[in-house]
N, C-alpha and C positions, 0 to 999 in steps of 0.2 A: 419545668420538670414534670414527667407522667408519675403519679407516686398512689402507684395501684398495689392493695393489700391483699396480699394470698393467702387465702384461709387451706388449709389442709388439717386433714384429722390423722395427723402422725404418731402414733403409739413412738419408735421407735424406725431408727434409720442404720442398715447396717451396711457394710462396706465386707467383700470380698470382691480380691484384685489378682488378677490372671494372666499372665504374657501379652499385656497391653489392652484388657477388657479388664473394666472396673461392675461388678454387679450390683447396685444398690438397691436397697430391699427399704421400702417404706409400708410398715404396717397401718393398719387401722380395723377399726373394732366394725362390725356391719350390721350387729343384731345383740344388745345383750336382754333382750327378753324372751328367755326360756329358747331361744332358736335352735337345733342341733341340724347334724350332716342326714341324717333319716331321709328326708325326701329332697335333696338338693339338686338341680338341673342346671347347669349353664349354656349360654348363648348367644354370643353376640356381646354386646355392653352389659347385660343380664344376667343377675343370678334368681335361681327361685326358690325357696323353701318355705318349709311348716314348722311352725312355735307348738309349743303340747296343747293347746287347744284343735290342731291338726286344719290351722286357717293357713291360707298360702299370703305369702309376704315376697313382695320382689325388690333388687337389689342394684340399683345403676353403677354400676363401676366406677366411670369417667365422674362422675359428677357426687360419688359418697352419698347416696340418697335411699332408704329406704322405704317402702310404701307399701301398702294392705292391696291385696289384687280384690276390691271388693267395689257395691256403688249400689247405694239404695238396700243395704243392709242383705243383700245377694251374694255369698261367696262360692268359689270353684271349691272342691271337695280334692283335695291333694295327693291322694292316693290314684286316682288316673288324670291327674292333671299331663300334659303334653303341653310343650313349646319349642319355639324357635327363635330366631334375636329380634324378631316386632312382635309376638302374638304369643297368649297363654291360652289353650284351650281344653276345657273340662264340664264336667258333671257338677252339678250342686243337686244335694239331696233338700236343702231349706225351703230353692224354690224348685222343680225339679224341671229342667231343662239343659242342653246344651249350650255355654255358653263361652263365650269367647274375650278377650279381653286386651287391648290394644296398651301394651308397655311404652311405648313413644308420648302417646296422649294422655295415658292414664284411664280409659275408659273400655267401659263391659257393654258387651251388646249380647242379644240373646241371637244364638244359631238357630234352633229348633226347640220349642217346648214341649217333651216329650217326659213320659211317669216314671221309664226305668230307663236305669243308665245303659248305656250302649254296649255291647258285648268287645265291641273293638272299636276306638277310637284311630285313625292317623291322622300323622301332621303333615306337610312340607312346609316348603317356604309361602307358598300361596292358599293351598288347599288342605280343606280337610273331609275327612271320609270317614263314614261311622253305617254301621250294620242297622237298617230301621227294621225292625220285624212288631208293629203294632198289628202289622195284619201277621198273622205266625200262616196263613194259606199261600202270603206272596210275601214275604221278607223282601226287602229290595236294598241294595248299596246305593249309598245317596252321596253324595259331595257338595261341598262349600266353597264362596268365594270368597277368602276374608278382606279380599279388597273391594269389592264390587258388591258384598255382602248380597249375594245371589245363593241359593239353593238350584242343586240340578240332580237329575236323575241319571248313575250310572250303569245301573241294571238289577232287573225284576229277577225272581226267582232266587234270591241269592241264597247263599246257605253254609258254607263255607267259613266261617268267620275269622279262625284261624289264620287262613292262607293270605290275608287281606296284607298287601304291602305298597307303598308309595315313596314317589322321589319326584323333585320335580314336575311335568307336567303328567307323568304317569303315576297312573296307578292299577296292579296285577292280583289276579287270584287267582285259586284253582276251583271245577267244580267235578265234583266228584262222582256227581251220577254219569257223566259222559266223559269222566276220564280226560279231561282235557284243561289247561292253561290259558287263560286271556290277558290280554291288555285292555288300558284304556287312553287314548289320548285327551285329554281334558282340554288342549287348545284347538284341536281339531275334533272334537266330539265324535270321534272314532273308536269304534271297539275291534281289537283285532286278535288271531289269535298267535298263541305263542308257543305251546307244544301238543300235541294227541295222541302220543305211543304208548299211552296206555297206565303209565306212570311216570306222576310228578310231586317229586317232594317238597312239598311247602312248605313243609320247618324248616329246612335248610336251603334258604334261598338267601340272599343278598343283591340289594340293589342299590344304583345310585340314578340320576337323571340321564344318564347314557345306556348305562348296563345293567341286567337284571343275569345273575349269577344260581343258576338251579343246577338238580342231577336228576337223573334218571336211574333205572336199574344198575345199567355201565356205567354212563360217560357225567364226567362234569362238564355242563354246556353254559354259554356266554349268549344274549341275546342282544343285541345289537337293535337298542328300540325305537329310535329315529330313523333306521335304515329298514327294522322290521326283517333281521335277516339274525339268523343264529349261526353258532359253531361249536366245533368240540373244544375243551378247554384242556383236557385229559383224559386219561383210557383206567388211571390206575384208582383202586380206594382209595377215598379221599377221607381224613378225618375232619369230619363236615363241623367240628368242635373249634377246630383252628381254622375254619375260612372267613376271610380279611377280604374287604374291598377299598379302593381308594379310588380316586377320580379314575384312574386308566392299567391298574395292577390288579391283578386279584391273587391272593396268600392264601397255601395250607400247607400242612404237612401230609405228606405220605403215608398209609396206614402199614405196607406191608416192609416199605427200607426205611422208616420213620426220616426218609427226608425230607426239608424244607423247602420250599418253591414259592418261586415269583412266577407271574405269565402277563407279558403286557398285554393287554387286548387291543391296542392301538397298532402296535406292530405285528402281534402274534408272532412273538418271542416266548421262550421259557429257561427263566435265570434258575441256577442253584443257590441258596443262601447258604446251606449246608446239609452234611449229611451226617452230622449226629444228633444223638438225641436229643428231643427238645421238648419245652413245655406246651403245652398248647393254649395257653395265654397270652398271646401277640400283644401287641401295642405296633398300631400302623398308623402314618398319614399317609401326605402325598409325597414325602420325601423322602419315609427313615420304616424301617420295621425292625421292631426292638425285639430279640427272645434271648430266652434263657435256658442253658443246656440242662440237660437234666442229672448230668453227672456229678457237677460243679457247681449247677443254680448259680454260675457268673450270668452279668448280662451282655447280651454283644448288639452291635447294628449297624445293620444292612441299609447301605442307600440305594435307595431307587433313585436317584439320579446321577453317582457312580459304578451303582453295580458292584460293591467292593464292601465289605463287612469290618467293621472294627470292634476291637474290645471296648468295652466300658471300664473305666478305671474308676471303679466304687466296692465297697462291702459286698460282697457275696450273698449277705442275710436279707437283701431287701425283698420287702412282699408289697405288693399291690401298687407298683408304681403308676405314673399317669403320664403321659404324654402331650403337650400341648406345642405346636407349633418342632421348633431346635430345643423344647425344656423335657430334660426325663426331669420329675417327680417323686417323691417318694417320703414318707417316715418311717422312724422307727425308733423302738421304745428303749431307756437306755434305766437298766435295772438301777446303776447307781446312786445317777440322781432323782429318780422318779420322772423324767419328765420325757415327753414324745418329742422328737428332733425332728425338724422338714429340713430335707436336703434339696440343693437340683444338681443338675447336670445339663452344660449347655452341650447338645451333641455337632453343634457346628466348628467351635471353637477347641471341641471334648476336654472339657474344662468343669470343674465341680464347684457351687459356691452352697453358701449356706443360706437359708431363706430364714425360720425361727430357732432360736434355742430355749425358749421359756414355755413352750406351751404345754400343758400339763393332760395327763389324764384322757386323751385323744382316743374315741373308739373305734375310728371311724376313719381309711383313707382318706388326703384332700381331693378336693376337686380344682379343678385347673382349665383357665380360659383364656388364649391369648397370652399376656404376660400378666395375668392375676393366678394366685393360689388363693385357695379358700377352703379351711379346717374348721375342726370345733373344739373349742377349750371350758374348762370351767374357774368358775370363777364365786367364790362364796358358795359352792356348792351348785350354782345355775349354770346351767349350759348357755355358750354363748357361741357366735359366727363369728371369726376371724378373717380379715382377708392379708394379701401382700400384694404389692405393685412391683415386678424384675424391671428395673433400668440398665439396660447394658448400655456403658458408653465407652466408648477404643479412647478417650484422651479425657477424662477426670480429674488423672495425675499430671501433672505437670512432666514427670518424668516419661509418659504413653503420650505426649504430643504428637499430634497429626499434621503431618508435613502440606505446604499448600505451595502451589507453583503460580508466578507471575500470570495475573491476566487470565488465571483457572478460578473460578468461583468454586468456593467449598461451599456444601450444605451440612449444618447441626444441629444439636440440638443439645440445650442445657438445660433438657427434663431428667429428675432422679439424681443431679451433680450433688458434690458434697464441696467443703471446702470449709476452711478459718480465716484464709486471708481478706485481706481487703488492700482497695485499691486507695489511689491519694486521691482521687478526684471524683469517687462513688458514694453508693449511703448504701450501707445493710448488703455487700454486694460479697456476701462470703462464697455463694453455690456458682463455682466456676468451673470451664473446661477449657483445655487449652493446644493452639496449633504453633508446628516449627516451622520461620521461611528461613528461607537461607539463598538472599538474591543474587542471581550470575551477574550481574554487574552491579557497579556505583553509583548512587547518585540516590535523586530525592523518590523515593515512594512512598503514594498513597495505599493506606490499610483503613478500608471501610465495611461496616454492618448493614451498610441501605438491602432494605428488603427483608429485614429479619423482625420476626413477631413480636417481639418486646422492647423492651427501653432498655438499650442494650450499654454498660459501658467496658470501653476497651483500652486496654495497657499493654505496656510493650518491657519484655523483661531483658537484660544478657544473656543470664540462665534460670534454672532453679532457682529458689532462695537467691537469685540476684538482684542488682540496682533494676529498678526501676526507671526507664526510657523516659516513658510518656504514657500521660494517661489524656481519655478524653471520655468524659459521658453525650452530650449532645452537639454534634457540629452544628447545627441549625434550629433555627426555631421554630422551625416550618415541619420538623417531626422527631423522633426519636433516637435515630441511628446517632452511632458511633463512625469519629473520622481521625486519623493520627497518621500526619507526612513526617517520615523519616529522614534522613541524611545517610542510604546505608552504605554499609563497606562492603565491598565485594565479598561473597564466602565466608561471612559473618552468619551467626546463627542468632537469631530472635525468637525469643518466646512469646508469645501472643497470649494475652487472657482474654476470658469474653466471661464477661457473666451481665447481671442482671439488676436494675436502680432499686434498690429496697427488696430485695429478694425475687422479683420478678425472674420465670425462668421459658424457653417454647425454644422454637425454629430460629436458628440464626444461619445469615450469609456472611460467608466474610471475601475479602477480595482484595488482593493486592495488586495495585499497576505503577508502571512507572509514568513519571512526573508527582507532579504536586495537584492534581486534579481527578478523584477519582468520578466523576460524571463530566467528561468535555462538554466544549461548548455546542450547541446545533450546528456552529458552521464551521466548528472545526474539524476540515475536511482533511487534513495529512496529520490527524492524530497528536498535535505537540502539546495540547491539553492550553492554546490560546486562539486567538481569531484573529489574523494579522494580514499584510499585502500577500502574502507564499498562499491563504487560504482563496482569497478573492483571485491570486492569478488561477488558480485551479478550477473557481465558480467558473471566471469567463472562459477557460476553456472547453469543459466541458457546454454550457450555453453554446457558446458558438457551434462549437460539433460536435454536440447531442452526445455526446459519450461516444461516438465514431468516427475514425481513423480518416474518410469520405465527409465530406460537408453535404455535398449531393444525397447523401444515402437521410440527411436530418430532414427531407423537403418531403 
């Protein structure tokens, strides 16, 4: 037996269950010294914020680990801290330079040593770009390579510091004495330009690694930076308030019919979302753009990858929701019992579950990454970091069982399961999830786990709350998986459990084939799950005539 102990730091595990998705919410605490939501950034596996001493402290998700973004008594200054899901990059006024800080290894390196803090920092995924002006006769924009830890020069005269924006491998500004827009390719050391009609609005731009989204006097234009080719995006005002960019959409609202727009810039299409009035606080990804009308302050959303708008079936009163992935987000404070409520909404399933009900005194919206939420609560009067883990799983309950077909390998997964039962032939094996077979014909099948991350064991039910078949924890000695040959009845329904040897839970496969063999043998070549004379006449046939019809054609 593998008899490995899962450590988790679980406040509290709650269960809401939805037309066949079960949401389980497992809290844990992330900071309770002095931490609050003030300067919180998420990213990747990463959270980051400041304790009242105003030190930056970062936060691993996956792994519940806290740790001081600091090293050699050197800390980043958190009020222009910048990151992204490897790198934290900032100011320290203690030593004073640029300095960068590698979240994967735990380690700070210095960018640049420089007396005052940079006027404009950016980040991307690889680079960073920051305004040097120690000579104030030549200013110049300079860039970083946080992987090759290179400095380069991306241009002299700079001045502009405002206009300073980056994605990817560009990065764009405006300059103002000559009225014009550049780019920079940082993989091609290329500077090109990008508009010169005289005006170009800097505050109102948006970019991503493909698109950089500006206006002019008229028009809202799309520049196309790999191609180096622009176009019109629209002719009408734009409330440059509500412009949204996603990988390939770009969102606003209309200033003069207050309508709502999508424009793909990959097709150069333009969707309507709507033509009433709306908030001009979107929530977009790459999938969903969330608004709120302004009559009703209901929420609605629009897929960008149906093109088709639905209601939200939530409170009306919600303010400040978040957006992560299929999660709308959101609290709110409930005079009764004094205490701030997190709700979600899955908008895939458009299903609403509940994330906390105990958290108290909240100032502050969560923040939301992937499937983590992350608020602040108090506790003894201190402020502390809360986080949550969403587990949706389609088959938790016995009743949401996932159906699996002969000789079709399922994939799942029994992270976030809940459960009481237990099997007759496991230890500690409560957190299960479970699938329905139901075989077209009679006879002996094999139901096996090979392949699946843990020490898996598996039982075979009638029904719900029914007898108990068969159970097995390890067929073999030689690994971990689960193996259980049936006798079944044609059009019989089987409940399958799959869970885990002492609470162990990950990735499971599961697989059902007919006969009593679920891995044949190597030479069994017409599949009857043995290796007999039927296999050997097949070997010598093929030998003889190479697998062709022609003997001739084997020479």
């Amino acid at each position: 037996m593998n008899r490995h102990n899962i450590f988790m730091l679980i406040l509290t595990v709650s269960l809401s269950t939805a037309f066949g998705h079960s949401y389980n919410i497992q809290e844990f605490i992330m900071s309770s010294d002095s931490a609050t939501m003030m300067n919180v950034q998420t990213a990747g596996d990463y959270v980051v914020y400041s304790k009242m001493a105003m030190q930056a402290y970062g936060y691993q998700l996956s792994t519940r680990q806290e740790f001081q973004i600091m090293q050699g008594g050197i800390t980043i200054d958190t009020w222009n801290l910048k990151m992204n899901s490897h790198y934290v990059v900032g100011w320290s006024m203690a030593s004073p330079g640029l300095y960068g800080y590698d979240l994967d290894a735990r380690q700070m390196f210095l960018i640049k040593q420089i007396d005052a803090m940079p006027f404009t920092i950016v980040l991307t995924d690889r680079y960073v770009y920051w305004a040097d002006t120690i000579d104030p006769m030549n200013p110049k924009l300079l860039g970083y390579d946080l992987i090759t830890r290179q400095e380069f020069l991306v241009r002299e005269n700079f001045m502009d510091y405002m206009s300073l924006k980056a994605a990817g491998n560009y990065v764009i500004w405006a300059e103002d004495a000559l009225m014009k827009a550049y780019g920079y390719d940082t993989a091609t050391q290329e500077t090109f330009l990008i508009a010169e009609n005289g005006f170009f609005d800097s505050m109102s731009t948006v970019m991503n690694d493909r698109y950089l989204i500006y206006r002019d006097m008229d028009n809202l234009y799309a520049y196309d930076l790999p191609n180096r080719q622009s176009f019109i995006v629209t002719t009408e005002d734009v409330d440059m308030m509500s412009l949204r960019l996603t990988s390939h959409f770009v969102i606003w609202k209309e200033m003069a019919m207050m309508k709502l727009w999508a424009y793909d810039l990959d097709a150069k299409q333009q969707h309507l979302i709507t033509s009433s009035p709306t908030d001009p606080a979107l929530l977009v990804n790459d999938n969903y753009v969330i608004w709120k009308d302004s009559g009703f302050m209901d929420l609605h959303n629009f897929s960008l990858q149906t093109l088709q708008n639905q209601d939200i079936n939530t409170q009306s009163d919600i303010m400040m929701p978040v957006l992560s992935g299929d999660y709308l987000i959101w609290s709110y404070y409930n005079a009764e019992t004094m205490l701030t409520l997190f709700e979600g909404y899955d908008l895939a399933t458009e299903q609403p579950f509940t994330i906390s009900s105990s958290s108290s005194g909240a100032a502050y919206p969560p923040a939301a990454v992937g499937d983590y939420v992350i608020w602040s609560d108090m506790v003894n009067a201190m402020p502390i970091l809360k986080g949550a883990q969403i587990f949706k799983l389609p088959n938790d309950l016995c009743s949401d069982a996932v159906s699996i077909t002969t000789d079709i390998p399922y994939d799942g997964t029994t992270l976030g399961s809940t459960g009481t039962d237990l099997s007759s032939c496991g230890f500690n094996d409560s957190y299960d999830v479970w699938n329905r077979y139901v075989p077209a014909a009679g006879g002996a099948v094999t139901i096996s786990t090979d392949g699946s991350s843990f020490d898996t064991i598996l039982s075979v039910y009638e029904g719900c709350g029914g007898k108990e078949l068969a159970c097995n924890d390890d067929y073999s000695l030689e690994n971990p998986y689960s193996q259980i040959v049936l006798n079944a009845v044609k059009g019989k329904t089987y409940l399958i459990r799959i869970a885990g040897f002492d609470g162990q839970q990950g990735a499971y496969k599961l697989l059902a084939t007919r006969g009593t063999c679920a891995n044949p043998p190597q030479s069994d070549t017409n599949n009857d799950c043995k290796v007999d004379m039927q296999d050997l006449a097949v070997l010598a046939a093929e030998w003889l005539h190479c697998g062709k019809s022609n003997p001739a054609d084997c020479l």
